[in-house]
C-alpha positions as a Python dict, from the first residue, in 0.01 Angstrom:
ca = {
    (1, 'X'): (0, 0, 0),
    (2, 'X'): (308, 89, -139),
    (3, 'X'): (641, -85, -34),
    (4, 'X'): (997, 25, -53),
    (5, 'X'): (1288, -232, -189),
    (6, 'X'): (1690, -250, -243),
    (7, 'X'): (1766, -430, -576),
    (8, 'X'): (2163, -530, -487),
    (9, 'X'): (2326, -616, -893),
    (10, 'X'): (2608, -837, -936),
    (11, 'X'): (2877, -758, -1141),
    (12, 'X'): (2825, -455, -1235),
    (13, 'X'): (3161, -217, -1349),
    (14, 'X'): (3403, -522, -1240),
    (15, 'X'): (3730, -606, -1378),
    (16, 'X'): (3629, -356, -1689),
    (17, 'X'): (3338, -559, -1803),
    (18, 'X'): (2962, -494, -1752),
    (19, 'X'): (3006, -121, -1774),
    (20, 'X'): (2709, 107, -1715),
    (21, 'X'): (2692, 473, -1542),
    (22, 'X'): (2414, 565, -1323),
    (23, 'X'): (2240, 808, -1566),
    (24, 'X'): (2221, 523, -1812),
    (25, 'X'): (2115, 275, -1565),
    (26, 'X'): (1838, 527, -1442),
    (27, 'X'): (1774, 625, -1817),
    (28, 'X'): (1702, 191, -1890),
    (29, 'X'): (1495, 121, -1583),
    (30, 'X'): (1298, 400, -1683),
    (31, 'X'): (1149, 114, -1908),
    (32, 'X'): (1038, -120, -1650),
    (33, 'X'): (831, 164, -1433),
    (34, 'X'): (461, 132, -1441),
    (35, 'X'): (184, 177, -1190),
    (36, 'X'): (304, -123, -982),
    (37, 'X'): (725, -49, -985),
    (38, 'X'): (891, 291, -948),
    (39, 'X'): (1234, 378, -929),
    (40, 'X'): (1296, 613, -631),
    (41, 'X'): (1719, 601, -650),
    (42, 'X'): (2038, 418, -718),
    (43, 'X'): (2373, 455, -502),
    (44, 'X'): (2621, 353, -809),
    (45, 'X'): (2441, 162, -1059),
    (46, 'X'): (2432, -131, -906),
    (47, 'X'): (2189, -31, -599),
    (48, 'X'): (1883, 33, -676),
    (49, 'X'): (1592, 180, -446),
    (50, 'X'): (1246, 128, -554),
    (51, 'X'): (911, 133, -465),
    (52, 'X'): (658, -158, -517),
    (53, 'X'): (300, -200, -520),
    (54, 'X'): (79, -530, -601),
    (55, 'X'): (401, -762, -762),
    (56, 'X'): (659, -943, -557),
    (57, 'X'): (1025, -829, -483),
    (58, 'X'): (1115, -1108, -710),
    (59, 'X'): (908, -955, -988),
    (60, 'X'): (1109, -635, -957),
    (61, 'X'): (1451, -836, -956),
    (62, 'X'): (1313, -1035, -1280),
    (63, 'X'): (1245, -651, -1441),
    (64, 'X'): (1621, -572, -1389),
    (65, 'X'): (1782, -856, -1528),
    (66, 'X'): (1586, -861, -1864),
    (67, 'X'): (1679, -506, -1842),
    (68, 'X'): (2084, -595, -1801),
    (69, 'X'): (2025, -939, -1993),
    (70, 'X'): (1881, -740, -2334),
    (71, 'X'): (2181, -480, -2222),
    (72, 'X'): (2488, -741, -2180),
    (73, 'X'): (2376, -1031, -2380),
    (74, 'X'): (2448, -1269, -2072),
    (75, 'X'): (2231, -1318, -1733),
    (76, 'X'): (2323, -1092, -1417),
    (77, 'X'): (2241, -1161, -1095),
    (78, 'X'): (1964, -911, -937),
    (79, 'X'): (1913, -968, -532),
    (80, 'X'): (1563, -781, -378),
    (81, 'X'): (1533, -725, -50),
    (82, 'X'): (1271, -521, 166),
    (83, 'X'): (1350, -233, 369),
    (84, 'X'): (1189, -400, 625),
    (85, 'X'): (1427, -681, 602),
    (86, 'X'): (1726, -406, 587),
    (87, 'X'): (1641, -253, 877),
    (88, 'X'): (1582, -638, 1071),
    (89, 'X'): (1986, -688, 950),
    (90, 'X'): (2110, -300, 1076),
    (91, 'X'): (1910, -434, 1455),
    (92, 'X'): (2080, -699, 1467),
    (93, 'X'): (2400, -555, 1367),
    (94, 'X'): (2405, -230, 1578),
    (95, 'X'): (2238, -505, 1883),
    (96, 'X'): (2561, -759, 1845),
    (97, 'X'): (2830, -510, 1818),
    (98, 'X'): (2984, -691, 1476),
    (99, 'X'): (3199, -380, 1415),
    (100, 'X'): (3454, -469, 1722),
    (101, 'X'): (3482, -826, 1571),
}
């Protein structure tokens, strides 16, 4: 059964350095796609949706960053988390009021 990620990059178009656009983001992870991983979206480059079947979240995070390591030259930080655990964070949130903090 199929399961949906968020793949949260570090550093990514900062301070002018680590410069990518979405379409060549998209265009790179292209590479990494097989029958376990596809790429449904990103929101900027540096958000990436995905879809996962059979591997770990960590395996899709360690996909990104040879991706961005082979792109850079230096390691950059890839965070996966599941939808599931997304949607545990915006209960809690919307439950706890945060935004009249």
């Amino acid at each position: 059964m199929a399961q949906l990620g968020v793949a949260f990059i570090r550093g990514l178009n900062m301070f002018g350095s680590n410069r990518i656009t979405v379409k060549e983001m998209r265009t790179r992870l292209m590479d990494i796609e097989d029958d376990s991983l596809r790429i449904i979206d990103l929101y900027k480059p540096d958000n990436i949706i995905f879809e996962k079947t059979k591997i770990h979240y960590a395996e899709v995070g360690l996909r990104i960053q040879a991706v961005l390591q082979d792109l850079f030259g230096k390691e950059v930080m890839v965070t996966t988390r599941s939808f599931n655990t997304l949607n545990g964070l915006m209960k809690n949130i919307h439950e706890n009021d945060y935004q009249n903090l």
